[in-house]
C-alpha positions, 0 to 999 in steps of 0.5 A, spaced: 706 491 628 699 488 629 697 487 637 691 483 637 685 485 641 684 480 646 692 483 648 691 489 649 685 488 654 689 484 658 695 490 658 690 495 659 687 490 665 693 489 669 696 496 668 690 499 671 690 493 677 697 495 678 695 503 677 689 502 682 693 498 688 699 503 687 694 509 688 692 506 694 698 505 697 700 512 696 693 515 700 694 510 705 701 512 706 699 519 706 694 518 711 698 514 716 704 519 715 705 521 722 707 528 719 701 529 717 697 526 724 696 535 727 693 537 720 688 531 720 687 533 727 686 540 727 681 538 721 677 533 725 676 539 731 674 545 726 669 540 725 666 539 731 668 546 733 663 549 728 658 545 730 657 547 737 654 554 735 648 555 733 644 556 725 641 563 726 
């Protein structure tokens, strides 16, 4: 079996097209999930909190 060149970049290119926006749809969704929405809070407020004190 001979693939062509030209074939499998068109393969790779696609599959790495539909990989990308897959990916994309899992992270989004991860971040939406409203499971998820104390532990992005608490994140957002351990930031800020740690900010108020000073260096020294």
């Amino acid at each position: 079996m001979d693939i062509e060149h030209h074939t499998l970049v068109g393969f790779a290119k696609s599959f790495g097209l539909l990989y990308l926006l897959a990916m994309a749809a899992v992270a989004l969704l991860y971040a939406c999930w409203p499971a998820n929405k104390k532990r992005f809070d608490k994140a957002a407020r351990d930031i800020i909190e740690d900010e108020d004190k000073p260096w020294l």
